[in-house]
N, C-alpha and C positions, 0 to 999 in steps of 0.2 A: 505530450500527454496522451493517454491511452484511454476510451473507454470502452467497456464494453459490458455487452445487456447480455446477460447469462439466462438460461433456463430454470434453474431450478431457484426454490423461491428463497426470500429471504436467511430466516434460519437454515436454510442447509447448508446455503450458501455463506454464511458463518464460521458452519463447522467444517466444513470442507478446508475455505482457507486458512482458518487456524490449524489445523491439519499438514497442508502443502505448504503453508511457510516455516513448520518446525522439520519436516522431511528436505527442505532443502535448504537445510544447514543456517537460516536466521531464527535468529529470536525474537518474540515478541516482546516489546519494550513496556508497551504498554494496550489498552482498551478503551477507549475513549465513545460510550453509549450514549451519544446526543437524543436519540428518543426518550431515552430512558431521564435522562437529565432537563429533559424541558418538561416532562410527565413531572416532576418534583412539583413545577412554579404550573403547573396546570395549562401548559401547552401540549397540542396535540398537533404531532407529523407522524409520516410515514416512519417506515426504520431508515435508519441512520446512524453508522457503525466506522468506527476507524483505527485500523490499526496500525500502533506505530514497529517499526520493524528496524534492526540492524544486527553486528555482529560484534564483541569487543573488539577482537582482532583488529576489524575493520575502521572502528572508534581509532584504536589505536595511530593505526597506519598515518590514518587521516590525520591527524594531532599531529603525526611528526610531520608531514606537508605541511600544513597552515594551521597553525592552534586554532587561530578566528576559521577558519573552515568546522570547528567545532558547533555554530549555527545550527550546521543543514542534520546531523542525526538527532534521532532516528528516520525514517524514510515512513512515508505513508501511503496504507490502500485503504482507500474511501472506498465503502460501499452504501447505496442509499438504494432506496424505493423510491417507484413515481408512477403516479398510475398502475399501481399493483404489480412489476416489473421490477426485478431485480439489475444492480447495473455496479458495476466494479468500475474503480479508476485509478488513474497512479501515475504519477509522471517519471519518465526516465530517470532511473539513476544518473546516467552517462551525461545527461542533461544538466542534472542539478551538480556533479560532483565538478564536470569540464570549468565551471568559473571556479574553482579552486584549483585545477592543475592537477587533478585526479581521475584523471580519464580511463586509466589502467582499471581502477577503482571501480569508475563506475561501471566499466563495459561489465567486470565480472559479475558484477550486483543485477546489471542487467539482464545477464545469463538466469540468472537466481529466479528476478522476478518472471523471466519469462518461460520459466518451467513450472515454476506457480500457476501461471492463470491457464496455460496446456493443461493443466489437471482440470479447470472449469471447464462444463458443457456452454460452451459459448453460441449465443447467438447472431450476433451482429458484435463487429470492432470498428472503433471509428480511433485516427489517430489525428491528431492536430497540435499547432503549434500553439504554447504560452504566452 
């Protein structure tokens, strides 16, 4: 797992990733606004954003290795606030796809993601284990 505390603030940092996740070559599957979704029932957090991300192709692939490896897409980058600090996180592709025998798989995705967050003005990375 990967985080890391970025510079610039929330919203940019939004549009930025949505940005470098469609320049390099994934799709966003989907948006998933937990601020915005607990603001409904009248809670209040920081922002807290998640994007889910893959590729068909890559759907595909996967399916013909392990259908039940059908589980793990799409992939996801959390990013949330704390203490007014912006902070990206995401765990390994390579990591989640290896317990399916898609290692090929995931190094490539890995490549993906990690040209992704090179586009973010990063401040501090911290990586650790699951």
């Amino acid at each position: 797992m990967d985080l890391l505390k970025v510079r610039s603030n929330f919203n940019n940092t939004l549009e930025l990733l949505s940005k470098l996740i469609q320049e390099n070559n994934l799709k966003i599957v989907s948006r998933i606004n937990a601020q915005e979704n607990l603001a409904k029932a009248n809670l209040k957090i920081e922002g807290n954003y998640i994007f889910e991300v893959f590729r068909p192709d890559l759907a595909y692939k996967l399916f013909n290795r392990d259908i039940r490896a059908g589980i793990v897409p799409p992939l996801r980058i959390y990013v949330f606030e704390m203490e007014g600090k912006t902070f990206v996180e995401y765990q390994k592709p390579s990591e989640i796809l290896s317990k399916w025998g898609a290692e090929d798989l995931g190094r490539e995705l890995d490549q993906m993601f990690e040209k992704i967050m090179k586009g973010l003005d990063v401040e501090e990375r911290e990586t650790f284990e699951v």
